[in-house]
C-alpha positions in Angstrom: 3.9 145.6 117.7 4.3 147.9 120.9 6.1 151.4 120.4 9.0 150.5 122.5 10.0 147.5 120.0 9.5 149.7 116.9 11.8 152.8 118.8 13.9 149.8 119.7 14.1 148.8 116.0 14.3 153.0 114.7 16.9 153.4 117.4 19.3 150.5 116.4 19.4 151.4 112.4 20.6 154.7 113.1 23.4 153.6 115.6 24.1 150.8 112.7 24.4 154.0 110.3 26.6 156.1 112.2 29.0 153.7 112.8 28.9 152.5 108.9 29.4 156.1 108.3 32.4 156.3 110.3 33.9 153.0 108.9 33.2 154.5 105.3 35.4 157.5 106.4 38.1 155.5 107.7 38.2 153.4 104.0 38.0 156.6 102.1 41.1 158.0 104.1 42.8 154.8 103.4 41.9 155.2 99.7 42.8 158.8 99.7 46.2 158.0 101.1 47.1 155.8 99.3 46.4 157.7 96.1 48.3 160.8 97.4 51.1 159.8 99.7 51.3 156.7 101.1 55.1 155.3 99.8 54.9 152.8 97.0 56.4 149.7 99.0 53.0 150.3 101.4 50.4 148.4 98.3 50.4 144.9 100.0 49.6 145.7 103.8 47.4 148.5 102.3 46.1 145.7 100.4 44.9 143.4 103.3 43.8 147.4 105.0 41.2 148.1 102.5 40.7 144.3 102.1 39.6 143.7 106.1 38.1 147.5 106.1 35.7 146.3 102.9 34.5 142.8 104.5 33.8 144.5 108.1 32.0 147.2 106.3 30.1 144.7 104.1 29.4 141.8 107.3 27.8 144.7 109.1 25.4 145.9 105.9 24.3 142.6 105.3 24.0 141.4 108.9 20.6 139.7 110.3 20.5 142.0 113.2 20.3 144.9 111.1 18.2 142.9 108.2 15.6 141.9 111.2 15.5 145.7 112.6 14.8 147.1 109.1 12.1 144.1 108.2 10.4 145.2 111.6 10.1 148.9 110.6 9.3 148.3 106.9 6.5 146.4 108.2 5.0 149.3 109.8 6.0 151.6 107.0 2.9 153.9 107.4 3.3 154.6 111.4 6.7 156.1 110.9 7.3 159.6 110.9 8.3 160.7 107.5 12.0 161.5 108.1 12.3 157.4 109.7 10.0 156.4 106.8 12.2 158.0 104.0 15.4 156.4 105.6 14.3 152.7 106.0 12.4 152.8 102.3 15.9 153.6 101.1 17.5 151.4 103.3 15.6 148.1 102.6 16.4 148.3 99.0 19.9 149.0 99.7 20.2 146.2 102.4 18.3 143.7 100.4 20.9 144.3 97.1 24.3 144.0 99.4 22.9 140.8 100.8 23.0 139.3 97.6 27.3 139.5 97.7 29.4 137.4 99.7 31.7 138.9 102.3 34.5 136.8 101.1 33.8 138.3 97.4 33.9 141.8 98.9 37.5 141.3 100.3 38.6 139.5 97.0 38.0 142.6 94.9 39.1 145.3 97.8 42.6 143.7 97.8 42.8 142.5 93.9 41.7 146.6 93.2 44.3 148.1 95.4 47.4 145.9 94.6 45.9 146.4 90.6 46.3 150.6 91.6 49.5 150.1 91.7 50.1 147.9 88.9 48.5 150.5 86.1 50.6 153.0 88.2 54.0 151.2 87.2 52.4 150.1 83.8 51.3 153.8 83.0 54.8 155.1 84.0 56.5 152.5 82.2 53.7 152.9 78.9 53.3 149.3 79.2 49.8 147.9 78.8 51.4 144.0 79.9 52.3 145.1 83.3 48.6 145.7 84.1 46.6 143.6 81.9 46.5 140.3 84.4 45.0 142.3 87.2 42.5 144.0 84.6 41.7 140.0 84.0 41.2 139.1 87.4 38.8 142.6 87.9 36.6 141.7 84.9 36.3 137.8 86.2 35.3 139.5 89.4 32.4 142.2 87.9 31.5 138.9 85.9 30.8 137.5 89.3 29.3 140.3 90.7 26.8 140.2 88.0 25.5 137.1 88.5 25.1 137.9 92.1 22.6 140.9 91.4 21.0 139.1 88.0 19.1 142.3 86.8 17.1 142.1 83.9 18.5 142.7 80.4 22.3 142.4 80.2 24.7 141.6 82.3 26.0 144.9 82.5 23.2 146.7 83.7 23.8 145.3 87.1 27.0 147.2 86.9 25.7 150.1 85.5 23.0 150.1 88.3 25.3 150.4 91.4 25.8 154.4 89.2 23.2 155.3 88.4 20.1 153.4 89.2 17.8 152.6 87.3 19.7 152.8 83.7 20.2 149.7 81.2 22.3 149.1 78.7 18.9 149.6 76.2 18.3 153.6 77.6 22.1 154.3 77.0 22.7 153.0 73.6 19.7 154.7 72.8 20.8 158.2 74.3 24.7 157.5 73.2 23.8 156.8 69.5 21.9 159.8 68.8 24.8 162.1 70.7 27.3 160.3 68.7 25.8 160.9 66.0 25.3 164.4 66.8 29.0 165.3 68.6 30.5 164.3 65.3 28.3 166.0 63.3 29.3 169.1 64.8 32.5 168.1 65.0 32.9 167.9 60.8 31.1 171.0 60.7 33.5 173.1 62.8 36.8 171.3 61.0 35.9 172.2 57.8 35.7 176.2 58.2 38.6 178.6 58.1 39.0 179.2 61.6 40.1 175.6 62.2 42.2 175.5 60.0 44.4 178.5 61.5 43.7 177.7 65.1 46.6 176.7 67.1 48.1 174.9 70.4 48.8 178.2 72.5 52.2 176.6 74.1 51.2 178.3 77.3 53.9 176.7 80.1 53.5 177.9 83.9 55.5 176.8 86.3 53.4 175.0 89.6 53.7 177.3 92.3 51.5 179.7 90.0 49.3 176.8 88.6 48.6 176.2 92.3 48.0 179.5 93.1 45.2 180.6 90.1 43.8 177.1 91.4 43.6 178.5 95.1 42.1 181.0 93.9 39.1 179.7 92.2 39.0 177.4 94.7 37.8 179.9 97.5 35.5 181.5 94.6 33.7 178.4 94.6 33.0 179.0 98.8 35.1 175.8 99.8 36.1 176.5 103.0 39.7 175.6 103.6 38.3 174.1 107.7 36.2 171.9 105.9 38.1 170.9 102.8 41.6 170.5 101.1 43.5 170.3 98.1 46.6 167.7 97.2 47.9 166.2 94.1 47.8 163.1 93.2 48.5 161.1 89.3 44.6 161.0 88.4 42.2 164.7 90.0 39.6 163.2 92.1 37.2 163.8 94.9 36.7 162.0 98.4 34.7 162.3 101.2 35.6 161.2 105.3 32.5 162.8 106.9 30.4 165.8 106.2 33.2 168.0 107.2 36.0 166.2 105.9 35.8 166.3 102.0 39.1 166.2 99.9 40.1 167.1 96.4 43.2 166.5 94.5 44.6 167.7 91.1 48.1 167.5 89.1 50.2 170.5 88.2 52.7 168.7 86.4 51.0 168.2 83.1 52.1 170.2 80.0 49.1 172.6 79.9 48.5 174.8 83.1 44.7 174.6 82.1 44.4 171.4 82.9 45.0 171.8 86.9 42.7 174.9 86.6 40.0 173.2 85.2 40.3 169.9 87.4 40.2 171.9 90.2 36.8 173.8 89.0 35.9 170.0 88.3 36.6 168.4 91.2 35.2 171.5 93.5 32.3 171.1 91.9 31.6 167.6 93.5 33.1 168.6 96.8 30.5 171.6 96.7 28.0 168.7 96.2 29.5 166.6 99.3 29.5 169.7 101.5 25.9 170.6 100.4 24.5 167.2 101.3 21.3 166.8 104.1 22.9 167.1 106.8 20.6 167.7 110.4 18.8 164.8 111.1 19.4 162.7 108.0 23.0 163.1 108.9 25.4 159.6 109.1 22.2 158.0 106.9 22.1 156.6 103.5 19.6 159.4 102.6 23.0 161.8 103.1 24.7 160.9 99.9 24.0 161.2 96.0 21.2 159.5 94.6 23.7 158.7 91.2 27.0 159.0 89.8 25.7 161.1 86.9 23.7 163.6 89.1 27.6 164.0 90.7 29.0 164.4 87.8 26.7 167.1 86.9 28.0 168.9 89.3 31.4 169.0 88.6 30.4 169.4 84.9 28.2 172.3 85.3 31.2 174.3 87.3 33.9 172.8 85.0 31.7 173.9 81.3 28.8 176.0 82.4 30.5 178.1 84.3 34.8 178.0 84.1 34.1 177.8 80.1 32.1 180.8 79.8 33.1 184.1 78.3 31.3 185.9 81.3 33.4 183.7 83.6 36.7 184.7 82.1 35.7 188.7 82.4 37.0 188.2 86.1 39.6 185.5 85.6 42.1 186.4 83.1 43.1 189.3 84.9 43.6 187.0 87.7 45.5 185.4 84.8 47.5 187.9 83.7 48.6 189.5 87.5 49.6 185.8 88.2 51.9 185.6 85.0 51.8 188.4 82.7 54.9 186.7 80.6 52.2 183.9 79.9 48.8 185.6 79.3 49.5 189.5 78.3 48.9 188.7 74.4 45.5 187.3 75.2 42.7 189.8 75.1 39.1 188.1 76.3 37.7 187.1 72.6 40.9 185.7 71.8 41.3 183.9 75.6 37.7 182.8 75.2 38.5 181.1 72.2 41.8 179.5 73.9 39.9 178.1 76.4 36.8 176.6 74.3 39.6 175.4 71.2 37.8 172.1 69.5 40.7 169.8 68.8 40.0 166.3 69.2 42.6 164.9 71.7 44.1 161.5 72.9 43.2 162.1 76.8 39.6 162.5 78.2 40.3 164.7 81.3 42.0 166.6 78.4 39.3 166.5 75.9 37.2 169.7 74.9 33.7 170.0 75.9 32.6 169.1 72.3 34.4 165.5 71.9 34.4 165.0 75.7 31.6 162.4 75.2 32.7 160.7 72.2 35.6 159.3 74.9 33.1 158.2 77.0 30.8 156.3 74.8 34.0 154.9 73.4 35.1 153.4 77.1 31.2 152.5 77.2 31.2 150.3 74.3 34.6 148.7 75.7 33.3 148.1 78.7 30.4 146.2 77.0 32.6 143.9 75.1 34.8 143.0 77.9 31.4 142.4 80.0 30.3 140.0 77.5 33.5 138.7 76.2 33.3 139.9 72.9 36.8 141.7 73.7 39.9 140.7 75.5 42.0 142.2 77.8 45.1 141.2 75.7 43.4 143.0 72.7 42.2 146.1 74.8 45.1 148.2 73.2 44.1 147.7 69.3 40.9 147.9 70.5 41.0 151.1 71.9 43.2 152.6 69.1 40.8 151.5 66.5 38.2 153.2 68.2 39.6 156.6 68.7 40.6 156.7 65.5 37.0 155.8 64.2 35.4 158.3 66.9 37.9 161.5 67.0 40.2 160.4 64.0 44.1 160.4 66.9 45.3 157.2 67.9 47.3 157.2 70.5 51.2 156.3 70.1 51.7 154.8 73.1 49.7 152.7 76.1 49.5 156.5 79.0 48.1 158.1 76.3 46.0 155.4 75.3 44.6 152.3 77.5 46.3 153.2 80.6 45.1 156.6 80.9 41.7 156.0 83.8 42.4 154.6 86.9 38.8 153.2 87.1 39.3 150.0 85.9 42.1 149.9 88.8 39.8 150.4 91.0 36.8 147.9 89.7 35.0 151.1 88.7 32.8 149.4 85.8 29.9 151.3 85.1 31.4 154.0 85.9 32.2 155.9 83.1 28.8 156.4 81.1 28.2 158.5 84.5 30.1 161.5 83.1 28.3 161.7 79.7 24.7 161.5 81.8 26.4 164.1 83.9 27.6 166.5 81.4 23.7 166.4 79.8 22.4 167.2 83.2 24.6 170.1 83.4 23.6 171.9 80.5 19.7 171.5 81.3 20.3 172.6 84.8 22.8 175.9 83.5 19.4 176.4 80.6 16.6 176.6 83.7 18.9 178.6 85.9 19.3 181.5 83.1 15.5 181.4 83.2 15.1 181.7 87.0 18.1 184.4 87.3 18.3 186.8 84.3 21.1 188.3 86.5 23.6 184.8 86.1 26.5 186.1 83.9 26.5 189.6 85.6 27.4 188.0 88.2 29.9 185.4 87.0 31.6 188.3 85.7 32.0 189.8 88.5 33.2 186.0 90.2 30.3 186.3 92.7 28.9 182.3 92.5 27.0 183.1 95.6 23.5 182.6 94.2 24.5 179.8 91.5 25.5 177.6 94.4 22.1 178.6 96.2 20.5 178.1 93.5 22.2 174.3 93.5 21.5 173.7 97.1 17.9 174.3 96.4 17.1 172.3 93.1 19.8 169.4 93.7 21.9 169.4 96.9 19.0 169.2 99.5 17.4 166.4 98.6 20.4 163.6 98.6 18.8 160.4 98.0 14.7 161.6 98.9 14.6 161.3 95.2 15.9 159.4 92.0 18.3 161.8 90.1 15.6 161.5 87.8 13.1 163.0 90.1 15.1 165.2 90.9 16.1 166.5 87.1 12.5 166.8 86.2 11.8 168.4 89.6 14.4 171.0 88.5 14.3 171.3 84.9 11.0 170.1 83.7 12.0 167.0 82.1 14.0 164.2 82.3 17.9 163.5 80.8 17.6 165.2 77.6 20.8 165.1 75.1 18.9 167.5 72.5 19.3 170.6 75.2 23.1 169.3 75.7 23.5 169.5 71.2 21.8 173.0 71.0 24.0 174.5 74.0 26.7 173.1 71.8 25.5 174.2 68.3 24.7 177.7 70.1 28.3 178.0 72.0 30.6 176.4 69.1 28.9 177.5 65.9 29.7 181.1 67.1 33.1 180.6 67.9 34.2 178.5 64.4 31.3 181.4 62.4 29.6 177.7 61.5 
């Protein structure tokens, strides 16, 4: 093969990644919109939008021009320099997967996700599981599908669970989830029977939004998100999107009952726009190496800012003064030990995004195992809210009263997202073994926390995990970092450390 047909080949898979990278923009801005303010009449043209954007997107992936170029170069693996052999290795195996879906399937769930947005929009305003329940049906028909497109080994969900975080199976994560559940509510029956539980109580803190955005601006810069190169809006369910390398959006909601909860969404959702901004950028830029090896190394991200760092007592040395200037009606009577305490309460709760960072999990293994029985029909979607009231009950001991605080409360199943969710209890693991080996490497970590300096944290991030986008597994890239791979004993003894203090286990 003569070095002008292999630049030819090198040459045309890079163009083909730019412009999939600017097509990727141009559905996440659509997306974005559409969660923040596109009007609600605007779901069906949106609908065939994201629908036509999906199937363009997908036709080009999968096309045999692109399939040919790639083929050419993976042929010839060894004569590539390293930063063209890294990309097509990657490539190939991402290629190869797409080609297994149909274009016409990709444009069936694009529009059946964003006209079933809507529908648990309405439903969840209206607490009314029925109004979304026959586009849930039509979703799970479609993953159905989607599994037997991909056929992995094992069951069929571990082709969902793949397209998260690669390499998983249903085997691993019942394996990991049983022993943390077992664990979580050990703890949990450990802190509820002392004294201080007992007395504990909700601290009825109510702040009105202009101030909720403002302590949220304000950690926001702390985090070094640059307002040129990010933004915040609001939208029903926090979440994080990226149009380009220097386009990366967050959203959170100031309108809920607690004033926390926008606080510690934004810490949450920074954290993975951090992550976006960090990404390879030079020349691995507008290539699939620029982007997150796995959901769950993501979600360590935002979990590491969100607990490790916004739910530390150094962390609120700085902040509740902040607090208190904001709104001293609200937050005078708090000292720090008593605030501290506020902000790390254990009281097992109907929401996830509202849970504490002790029961946290227990939501997600409970969507896990419901995601499992719908997978395999062992559930249906008319029994999904029993179902999921029997379950908290059995997990956290709160049902909910009514479908928002219950079955309607993710948008992921909205959006096809299954798979998804066991992402944030691998994330929240990784988090505490990468805060553990960054108090080794920096003695000097919670001086400076207190003193809101995240400077060297976030370098400290860069090096071990934002660098490296997709060179490595996030499993490579854990052990690279920490010394070993996903780990829920370190997760457990951060907890038994942090909590048994607090509730004097």
């Amino acid at each position: 093969m003569s070095v002008d047909c292999m630049k030819n080949s090198i040459d045309f898979i890079y163009k083909q990644q730019k412009e999939l990278s600017v097509l990727g923009g141009i559905g996440a801005l659509l997306g974005w919109d559409q969660m923040t303010y596109m009007p609600p009449a605007g779901a069906g043209e949106r609908a065939e939008q994201t629908s036509l954007m999906s199937k363009l997107v997908h036709e080009r992936v999968i096309s045999e021009e692109f399939w040919k170029h790639i083929q050419i170069l993976s042929k010839r693996i060894d004569d590539l320099e390293e930063k063209d052999r890294n990309v097509v290795i990657r490539l190939e195996k991402d290629v190869e997967k797409a080609r297994k879906i149909p274009s016409d399937y990709v444009e069936r769930m694009a529009k059946t996700t964003t006209l079933a947005y809507q529908a648990w929009e309405k439903a969840r305003a209206k607490k009314d599981f029925k109004i979304f329940a026959p586009n849930l049906e039509k979703i799970i028909e479609l993953e159905k599908e989607y599994c037997d497109y991909i056929k992995l080994p094992g069951p069929a969900y571990n082709s969902l669970l793949d397209d998260y975080e690669e390499g998983m199976t249903v085997e691993k994560l019942k394996e990991e989830f049983t022993f943390l559940e077992e664990k979580l509510v050990e703890i949990l029956e450990k802190i509820k029977s002392t004294r201080l539980y007992d007395k504990q109580e909700k601290p009825n803190i109510k702040l009105e939004s202009e101030k909720q955005k403002k302590l949220c601006g304000i950690v926001f810069e702390k985090m070094i998100l640059y307002r040129g190169r990010t933004r915040i809006d609001i939208s029903t369910h926090p979440f994080t999107t990226s149009m380009g390398n220097d386009d990366v959006r967050i959203t959170t909601n100031y309108e809920q009952k607690n004033p926390l909860f926008s606080f510690f969404s934004t810490v949450h959702e920074a954290g993975h726009a951090v992550y976006e901004l960090g990404m390879p950028r030079n020349h691995y830029k507008d290539t699939v190496i620029s982007d997150s090896p796995s959901l769950g190394l993501h979600e360590s991200q935002s979990r590491f800012w969100e607990n490790m760092v916004a739910r530390n007592y150094n962390f609120w040395v700085y902040f509740l003064p902040l607090f208190k200037k904001t709104s001293s009606v609200c937050f005078a009577r708090f000292d720090l030990e008593k605030w501290f305490k506020i902000v790390n309460q254990v009281r097992p709760s109907l929401v996830r995004v509202e849970a504490d960072e002790l029961t946290y999990c227990l939501h997600v293994i409970l969507r896990f195992e419901i995601e499992l029985g719908l997978i395999d029909d062992k559930i249906k979607v008319s029994e999904l809210p029993q179902v999921w009231n029997e379950k908290m009950d059995k997990l956290l001991g709160v049902v909910p009263k009514t479908d928002k605080e219950g079955v309607l409360q993710d948008m992921h199943w909205s959006g096809g997202s299954f798979g998804y969710f066991p992402t944030y209890a691998i994330g929240t693991i990784y988090a505490s073994q990468l805060f553990k080996k960054l108090s080794e490497e920096n003695v000097k970590v919670k001086t400076e926390i207190e003193q809101g300096n995240f400077k060297n944290i976030l370098a400290w991030l860069v090096k071990k995990i934002h660098q490296y986008g997709r060179l490595m597994t996030a499993d490579e890239i854990i052990k690279n970092a920490c010394g070993e791979s996903l780990n829920s004993k370190v997760f457990v003894n951060y907890l038994k450390d942090k909590y048994f203090e607090i509730y004097e286990v």
